[in-house]
PDB file with one MODEL, atoms N, CA, C and O in Angstrom:
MODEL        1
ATOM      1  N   UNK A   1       0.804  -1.201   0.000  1.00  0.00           N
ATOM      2  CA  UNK A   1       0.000   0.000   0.000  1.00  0.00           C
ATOM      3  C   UNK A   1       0.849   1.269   0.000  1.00  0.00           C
ATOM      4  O   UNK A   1       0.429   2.240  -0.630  1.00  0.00           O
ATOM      5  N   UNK A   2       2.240   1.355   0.785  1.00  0.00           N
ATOM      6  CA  UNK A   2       2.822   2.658   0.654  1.00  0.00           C
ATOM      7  C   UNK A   2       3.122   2.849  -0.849  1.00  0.00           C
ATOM      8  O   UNK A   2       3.138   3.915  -1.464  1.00  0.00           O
ATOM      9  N   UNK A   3       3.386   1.439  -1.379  1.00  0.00           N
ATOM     10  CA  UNK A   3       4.159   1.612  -2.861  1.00  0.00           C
ATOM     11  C   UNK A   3       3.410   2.816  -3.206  1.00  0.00           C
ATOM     12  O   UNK A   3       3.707   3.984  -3.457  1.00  0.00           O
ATOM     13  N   UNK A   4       1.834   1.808  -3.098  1.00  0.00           N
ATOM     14  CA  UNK A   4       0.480   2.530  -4.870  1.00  0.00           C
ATOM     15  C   UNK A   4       0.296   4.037  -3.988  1.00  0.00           C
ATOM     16  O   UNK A   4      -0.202   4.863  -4.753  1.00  0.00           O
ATOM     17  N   UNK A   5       0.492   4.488  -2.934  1.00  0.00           N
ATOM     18  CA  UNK A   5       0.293   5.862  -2.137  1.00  0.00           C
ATOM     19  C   UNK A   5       1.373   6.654  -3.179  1.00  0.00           C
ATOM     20  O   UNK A   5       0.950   7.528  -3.936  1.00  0.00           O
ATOM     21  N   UNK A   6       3.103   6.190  -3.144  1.00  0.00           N
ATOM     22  CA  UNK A   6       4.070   6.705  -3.826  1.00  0.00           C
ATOM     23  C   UNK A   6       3.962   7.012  -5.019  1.00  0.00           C
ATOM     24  O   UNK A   6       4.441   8.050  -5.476  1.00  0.00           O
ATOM     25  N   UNK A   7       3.405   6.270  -5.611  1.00  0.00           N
ATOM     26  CA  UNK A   7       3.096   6.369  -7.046  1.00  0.00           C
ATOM     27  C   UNK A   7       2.070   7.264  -7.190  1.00  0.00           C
ATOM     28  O   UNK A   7       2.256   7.851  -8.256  1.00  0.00           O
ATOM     29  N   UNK A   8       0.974   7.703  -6.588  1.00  0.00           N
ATOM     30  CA  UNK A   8      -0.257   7.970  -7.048  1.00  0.00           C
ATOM     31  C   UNK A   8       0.229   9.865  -6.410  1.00  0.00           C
ATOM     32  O   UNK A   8       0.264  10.921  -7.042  1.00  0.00           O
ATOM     33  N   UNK A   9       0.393   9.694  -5.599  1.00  0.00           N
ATOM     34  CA  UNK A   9       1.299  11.016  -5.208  1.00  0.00           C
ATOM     35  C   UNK A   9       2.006  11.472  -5.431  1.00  0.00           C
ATOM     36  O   UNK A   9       1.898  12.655  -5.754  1.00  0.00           O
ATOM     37  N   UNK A  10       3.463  10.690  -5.403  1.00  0.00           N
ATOM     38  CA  UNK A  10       4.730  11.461  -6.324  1.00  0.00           C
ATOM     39  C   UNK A  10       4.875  11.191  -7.249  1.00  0.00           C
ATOM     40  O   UNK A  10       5.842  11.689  -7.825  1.00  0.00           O
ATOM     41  N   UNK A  11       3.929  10.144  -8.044  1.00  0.00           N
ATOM     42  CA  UNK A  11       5.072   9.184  -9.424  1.00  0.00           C
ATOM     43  C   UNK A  11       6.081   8.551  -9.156  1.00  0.00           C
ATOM     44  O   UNK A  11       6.825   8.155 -10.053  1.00  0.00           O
ATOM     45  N   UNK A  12       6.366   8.280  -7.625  1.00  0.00           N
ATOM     46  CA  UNK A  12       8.057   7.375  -8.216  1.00  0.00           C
ATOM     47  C   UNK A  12       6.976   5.840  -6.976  1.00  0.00           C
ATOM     48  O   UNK A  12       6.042   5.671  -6.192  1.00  0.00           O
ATOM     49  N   UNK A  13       8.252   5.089  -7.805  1.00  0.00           N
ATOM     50  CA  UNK A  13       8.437   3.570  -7.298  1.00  0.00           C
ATOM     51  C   UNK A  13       9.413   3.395  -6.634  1.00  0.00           C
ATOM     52  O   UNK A  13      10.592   3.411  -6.989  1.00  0.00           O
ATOM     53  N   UNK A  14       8.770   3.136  -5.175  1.00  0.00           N
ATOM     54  CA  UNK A  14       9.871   2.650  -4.300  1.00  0.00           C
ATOM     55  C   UNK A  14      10.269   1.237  -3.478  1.00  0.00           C
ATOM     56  O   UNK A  14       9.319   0.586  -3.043  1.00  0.00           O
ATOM     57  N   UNK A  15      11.344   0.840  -3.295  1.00  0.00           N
ATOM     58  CA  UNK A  15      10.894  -0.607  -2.923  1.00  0.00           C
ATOM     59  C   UNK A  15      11.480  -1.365  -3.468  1.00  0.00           C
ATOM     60  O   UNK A  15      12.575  -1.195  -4.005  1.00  0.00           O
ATOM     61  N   UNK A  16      10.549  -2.786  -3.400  1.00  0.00           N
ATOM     62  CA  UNK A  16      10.892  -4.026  -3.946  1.00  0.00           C
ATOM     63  C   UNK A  16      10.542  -3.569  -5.385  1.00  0.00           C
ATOM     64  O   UNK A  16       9.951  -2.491  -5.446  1.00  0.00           O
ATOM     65  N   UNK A  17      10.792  -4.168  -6.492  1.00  0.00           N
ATOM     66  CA  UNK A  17      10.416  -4.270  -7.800  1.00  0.00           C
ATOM     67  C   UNK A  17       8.857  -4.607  -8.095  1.00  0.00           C
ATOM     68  O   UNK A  17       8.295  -5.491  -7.449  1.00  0.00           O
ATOM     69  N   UNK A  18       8.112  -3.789  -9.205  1.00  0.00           N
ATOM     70  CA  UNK A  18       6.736  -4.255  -8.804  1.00  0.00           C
ATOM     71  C   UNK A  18       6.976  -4.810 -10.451  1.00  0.00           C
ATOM     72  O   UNK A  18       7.955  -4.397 -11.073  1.00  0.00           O
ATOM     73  N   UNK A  19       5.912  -5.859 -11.142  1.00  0.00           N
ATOM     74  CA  UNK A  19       5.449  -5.975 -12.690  1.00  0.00           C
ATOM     75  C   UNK A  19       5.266  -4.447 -13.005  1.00  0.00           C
ATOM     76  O   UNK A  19       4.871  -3.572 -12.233  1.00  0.00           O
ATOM     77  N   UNK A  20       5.652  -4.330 -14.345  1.00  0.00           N
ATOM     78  CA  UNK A  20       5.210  -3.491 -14.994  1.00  0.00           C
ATOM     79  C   UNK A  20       4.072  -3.531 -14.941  1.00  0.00           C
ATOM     80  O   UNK A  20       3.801  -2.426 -14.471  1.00  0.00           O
ATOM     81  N   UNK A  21       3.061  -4.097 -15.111  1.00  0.00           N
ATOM     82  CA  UNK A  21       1.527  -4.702 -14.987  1.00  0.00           C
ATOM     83  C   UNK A  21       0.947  -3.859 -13.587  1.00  0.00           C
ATOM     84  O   UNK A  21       0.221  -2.879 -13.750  1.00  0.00           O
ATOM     85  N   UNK A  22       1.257  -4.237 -12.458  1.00  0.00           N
ATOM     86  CA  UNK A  22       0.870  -3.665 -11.273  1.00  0.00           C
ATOM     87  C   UNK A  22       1.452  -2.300 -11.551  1.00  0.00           C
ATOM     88  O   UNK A  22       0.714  -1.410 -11.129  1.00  0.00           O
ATOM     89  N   UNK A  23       2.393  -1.930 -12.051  1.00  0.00           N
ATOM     90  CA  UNK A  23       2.896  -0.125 -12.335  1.00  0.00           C
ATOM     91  C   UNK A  23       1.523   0.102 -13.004  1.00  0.00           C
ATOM     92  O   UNK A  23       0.717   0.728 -12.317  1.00  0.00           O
ATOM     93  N   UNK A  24       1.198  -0.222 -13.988  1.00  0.00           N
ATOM     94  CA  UNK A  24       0.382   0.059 -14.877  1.00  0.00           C
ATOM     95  C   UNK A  24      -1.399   0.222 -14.032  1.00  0.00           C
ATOM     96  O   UNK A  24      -2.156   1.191 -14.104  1.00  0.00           O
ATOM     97  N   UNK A  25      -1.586  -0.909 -13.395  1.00  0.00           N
ATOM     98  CA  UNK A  25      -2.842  -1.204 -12.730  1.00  0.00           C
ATOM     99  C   UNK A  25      -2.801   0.354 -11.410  1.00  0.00           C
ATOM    100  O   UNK A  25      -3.868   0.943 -11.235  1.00  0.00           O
ATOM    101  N   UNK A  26      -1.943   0.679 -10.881  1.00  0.00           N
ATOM    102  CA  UNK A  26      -1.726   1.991 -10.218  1.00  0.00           C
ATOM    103  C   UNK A  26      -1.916   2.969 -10.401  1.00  0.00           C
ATOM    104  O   UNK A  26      -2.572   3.787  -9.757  1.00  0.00           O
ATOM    105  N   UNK A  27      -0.970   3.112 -11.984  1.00  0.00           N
ATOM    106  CA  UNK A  27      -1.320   4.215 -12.816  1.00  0.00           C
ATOM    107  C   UNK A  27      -2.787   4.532 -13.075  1.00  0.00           C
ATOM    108  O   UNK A  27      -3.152   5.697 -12.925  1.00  0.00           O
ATOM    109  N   UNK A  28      -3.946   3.294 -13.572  1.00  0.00           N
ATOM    110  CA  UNK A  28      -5.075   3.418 -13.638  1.00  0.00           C
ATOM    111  C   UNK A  28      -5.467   4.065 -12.635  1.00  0.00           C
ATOM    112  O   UNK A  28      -5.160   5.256 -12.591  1.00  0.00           O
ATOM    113  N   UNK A  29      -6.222   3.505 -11.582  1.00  0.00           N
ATOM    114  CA  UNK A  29      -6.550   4.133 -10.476  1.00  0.00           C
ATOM    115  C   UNK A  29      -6.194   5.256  -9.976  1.00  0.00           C
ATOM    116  O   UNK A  29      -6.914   5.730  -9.097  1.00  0.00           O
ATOM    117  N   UNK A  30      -4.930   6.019 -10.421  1.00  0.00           N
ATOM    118  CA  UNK A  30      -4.519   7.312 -10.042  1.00  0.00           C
ATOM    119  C   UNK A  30      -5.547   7.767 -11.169  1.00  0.00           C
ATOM    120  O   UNK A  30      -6.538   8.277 -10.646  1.00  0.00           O
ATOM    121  N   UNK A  31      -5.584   7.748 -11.961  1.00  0.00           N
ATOM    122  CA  UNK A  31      -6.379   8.700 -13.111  1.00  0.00           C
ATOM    123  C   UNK A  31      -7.601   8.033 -13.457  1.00  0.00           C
ATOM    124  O   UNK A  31      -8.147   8.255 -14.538  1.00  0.00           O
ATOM    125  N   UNK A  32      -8.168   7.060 -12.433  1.00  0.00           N
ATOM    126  CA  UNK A  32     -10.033   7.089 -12.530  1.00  0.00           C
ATOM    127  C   UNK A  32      -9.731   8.069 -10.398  1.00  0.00           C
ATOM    128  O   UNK A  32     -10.096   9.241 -10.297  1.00  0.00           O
ATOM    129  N   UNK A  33      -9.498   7.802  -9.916  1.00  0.00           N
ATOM    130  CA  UNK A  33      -9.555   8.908  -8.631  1.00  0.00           C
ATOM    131  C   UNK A  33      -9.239   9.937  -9.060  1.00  0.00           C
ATOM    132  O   UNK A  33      -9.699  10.719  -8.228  1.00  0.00           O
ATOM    133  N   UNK A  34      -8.618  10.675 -10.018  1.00  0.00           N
ATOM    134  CA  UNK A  34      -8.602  11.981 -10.606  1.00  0.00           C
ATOM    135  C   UNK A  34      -9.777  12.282 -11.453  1.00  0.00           C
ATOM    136  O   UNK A  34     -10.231  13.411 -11.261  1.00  0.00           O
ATOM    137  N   UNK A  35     -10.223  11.758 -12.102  1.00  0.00           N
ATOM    138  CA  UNK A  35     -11.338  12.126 -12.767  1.00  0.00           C
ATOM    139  C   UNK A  35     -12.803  11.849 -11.997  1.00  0.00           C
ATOM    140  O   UNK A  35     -13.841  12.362 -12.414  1.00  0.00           O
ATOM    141  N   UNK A  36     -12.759  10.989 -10.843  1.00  0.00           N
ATOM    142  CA  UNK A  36     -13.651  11.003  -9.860  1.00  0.00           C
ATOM    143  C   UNK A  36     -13.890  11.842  -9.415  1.00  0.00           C
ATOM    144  O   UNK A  36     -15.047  12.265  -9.417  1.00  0.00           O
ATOM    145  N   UNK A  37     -12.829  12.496  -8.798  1.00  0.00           N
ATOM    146  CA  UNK A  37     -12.654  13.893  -8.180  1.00  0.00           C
ATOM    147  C   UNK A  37     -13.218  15.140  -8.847  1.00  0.00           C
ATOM    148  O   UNK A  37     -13.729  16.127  -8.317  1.00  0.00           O
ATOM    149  N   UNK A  38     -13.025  14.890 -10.023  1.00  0.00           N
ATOM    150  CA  UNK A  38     -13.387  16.193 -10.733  1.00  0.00           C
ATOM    151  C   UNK A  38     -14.982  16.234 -11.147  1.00  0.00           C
ATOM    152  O   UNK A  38     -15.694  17.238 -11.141  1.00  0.00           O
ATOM    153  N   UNK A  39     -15.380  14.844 -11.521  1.00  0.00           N
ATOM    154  CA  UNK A  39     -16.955  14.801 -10.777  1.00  0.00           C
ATOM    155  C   UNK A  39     -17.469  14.916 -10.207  1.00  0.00           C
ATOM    156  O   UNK A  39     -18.608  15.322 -10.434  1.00  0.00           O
ATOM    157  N   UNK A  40     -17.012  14.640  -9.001  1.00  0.00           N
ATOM    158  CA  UNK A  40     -17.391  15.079  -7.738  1.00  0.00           C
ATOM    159  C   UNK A  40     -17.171  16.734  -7.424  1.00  0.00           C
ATOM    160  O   UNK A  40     -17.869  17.384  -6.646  1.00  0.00           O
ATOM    161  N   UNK A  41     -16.341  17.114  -8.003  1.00  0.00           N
ATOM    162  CA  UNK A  41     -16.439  18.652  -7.588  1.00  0.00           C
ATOM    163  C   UNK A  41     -17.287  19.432  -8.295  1.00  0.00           C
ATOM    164  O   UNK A  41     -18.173  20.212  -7.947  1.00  0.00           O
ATOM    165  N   UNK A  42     -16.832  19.062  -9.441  1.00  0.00           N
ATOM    166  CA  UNK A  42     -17.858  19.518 -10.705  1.00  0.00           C
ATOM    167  C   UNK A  42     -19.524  19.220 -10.701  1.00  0.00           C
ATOM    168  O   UNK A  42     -20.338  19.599 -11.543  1.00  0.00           O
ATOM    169  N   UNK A  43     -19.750  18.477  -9.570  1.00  0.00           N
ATOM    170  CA  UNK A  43     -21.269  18.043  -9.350  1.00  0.00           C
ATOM    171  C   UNK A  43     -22.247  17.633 -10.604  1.00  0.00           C
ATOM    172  O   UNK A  43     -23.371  18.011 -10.932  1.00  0.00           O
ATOM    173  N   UNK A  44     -21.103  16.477 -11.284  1.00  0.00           N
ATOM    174  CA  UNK A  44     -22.031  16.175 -12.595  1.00  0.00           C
ATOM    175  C   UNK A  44     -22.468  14.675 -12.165  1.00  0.00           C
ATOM    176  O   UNK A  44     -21.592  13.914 -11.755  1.00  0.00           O
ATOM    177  N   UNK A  45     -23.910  14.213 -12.259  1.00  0.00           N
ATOM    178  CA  UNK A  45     -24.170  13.145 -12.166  1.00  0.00           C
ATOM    179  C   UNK A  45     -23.725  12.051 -12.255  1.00  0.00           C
ATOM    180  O   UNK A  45     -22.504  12.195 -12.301  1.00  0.00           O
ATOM    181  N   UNK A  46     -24.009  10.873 -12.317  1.00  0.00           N
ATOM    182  CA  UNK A  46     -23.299   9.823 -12.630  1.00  0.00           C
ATOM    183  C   UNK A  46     -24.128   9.457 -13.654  1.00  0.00           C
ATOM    184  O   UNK A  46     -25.326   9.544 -13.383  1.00  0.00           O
ATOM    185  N   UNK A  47     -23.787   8.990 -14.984  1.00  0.00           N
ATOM    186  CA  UNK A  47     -24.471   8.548 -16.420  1.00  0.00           C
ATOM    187  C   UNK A  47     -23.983   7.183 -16.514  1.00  0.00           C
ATOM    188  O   UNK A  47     -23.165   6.675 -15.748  1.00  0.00           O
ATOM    189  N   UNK A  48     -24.481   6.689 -17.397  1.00  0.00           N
ATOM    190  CA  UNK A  48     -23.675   5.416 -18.151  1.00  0.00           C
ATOM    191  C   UNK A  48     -22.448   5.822 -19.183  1.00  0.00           C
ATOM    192  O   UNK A  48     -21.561   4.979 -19.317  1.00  0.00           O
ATOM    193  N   UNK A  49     -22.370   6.730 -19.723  1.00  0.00           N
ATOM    194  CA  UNK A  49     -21.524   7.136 -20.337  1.00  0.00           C
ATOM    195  C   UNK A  49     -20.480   7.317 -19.453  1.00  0.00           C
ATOM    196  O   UNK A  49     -19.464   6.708 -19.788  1.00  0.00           O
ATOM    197  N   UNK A  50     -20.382   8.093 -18.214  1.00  0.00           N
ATOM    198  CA  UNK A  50     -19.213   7.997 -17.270  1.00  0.00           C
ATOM    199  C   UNK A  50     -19.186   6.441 -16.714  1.00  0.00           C
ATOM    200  O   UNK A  50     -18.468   5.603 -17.259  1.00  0.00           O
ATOM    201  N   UNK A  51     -19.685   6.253 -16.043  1.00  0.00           N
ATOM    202  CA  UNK A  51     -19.650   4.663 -16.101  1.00  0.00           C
ATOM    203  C   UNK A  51     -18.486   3.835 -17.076  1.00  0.00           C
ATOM    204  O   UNK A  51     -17.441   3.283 -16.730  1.00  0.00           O
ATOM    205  N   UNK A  52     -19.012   3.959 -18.223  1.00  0.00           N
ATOM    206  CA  UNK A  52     -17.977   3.311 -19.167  1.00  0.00           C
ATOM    207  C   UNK A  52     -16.841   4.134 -19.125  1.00  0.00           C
ATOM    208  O   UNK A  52     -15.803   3.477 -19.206  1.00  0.00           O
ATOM    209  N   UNK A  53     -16.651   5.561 -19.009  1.00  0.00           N
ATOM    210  CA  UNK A  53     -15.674   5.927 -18.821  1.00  0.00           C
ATOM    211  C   UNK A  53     -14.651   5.107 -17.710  1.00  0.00           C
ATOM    212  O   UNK A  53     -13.671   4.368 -17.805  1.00  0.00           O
ATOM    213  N   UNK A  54     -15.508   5.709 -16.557  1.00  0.00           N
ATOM    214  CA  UNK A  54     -14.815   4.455 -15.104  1.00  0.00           C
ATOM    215  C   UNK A  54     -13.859   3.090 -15.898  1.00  0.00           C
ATOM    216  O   UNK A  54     -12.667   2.782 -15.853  1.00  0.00           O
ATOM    217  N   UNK A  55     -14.863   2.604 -16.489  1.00  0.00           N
ATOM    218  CA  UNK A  55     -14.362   1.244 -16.794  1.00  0.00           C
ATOM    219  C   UNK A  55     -12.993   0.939 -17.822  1.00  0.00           C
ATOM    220  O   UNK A  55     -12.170   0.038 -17.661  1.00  0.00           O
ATOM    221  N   UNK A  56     -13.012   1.890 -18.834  1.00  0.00           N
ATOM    222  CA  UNK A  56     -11.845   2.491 -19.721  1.00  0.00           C
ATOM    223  C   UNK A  56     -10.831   2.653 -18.716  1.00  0.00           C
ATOM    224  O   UNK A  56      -9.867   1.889 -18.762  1.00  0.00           O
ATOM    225  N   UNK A  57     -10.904   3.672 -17.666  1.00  0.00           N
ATOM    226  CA  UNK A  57      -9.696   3.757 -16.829  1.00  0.00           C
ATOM    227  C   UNK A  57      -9.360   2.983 -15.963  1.00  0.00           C
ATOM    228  O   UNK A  57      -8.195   3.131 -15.596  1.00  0.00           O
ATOM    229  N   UNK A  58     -10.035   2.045 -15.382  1.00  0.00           N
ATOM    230  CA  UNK A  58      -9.753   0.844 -15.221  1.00  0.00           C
ATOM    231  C   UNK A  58      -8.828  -0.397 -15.476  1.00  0.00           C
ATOM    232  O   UNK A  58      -8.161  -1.212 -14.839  1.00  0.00           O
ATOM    233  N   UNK A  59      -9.099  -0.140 -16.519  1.00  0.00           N
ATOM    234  CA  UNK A  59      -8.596  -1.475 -17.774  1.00  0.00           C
ATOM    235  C   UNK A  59      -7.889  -0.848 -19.019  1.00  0.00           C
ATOM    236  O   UNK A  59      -8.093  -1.389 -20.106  1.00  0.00           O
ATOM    237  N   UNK A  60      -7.208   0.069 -18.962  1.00  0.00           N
ATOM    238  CA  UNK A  60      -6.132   0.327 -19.994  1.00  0.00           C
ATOM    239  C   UNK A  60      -5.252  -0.140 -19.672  1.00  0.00           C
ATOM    240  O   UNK A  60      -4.230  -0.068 -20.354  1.00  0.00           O
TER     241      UNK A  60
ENDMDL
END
């Protein structure tokens, strides 16, 4: 958990060696919680269209 905190905060990797894969799966989640955020501030509903968005950032 400190790793994906490091990453999602500073960008760096610290530590043991992670998969590129788990770098990658981190990276996601930093940028669906960024764009969460901005929904949430922005006070725009939740659609199906964001929805699938969610899911895009997810799984890239």
């Amino acid at each position: 958990m400190p790793q994906t905190i490091s990453v999602i905060l500073e960008g760096l990797l610290h530590g043991k060696s992670k998969s590129i894969r788990e770098f990658y799966e981190i990276e996601n989640h930093k940028q669906l919680f960024e764009y969460l955020e901005k929904l949430l501030r922005e006070e725009h509903p939740l659609t199906v269209q964001k929805i699938k968005r969610i899911h895009i950032l997810l799984t890239d």
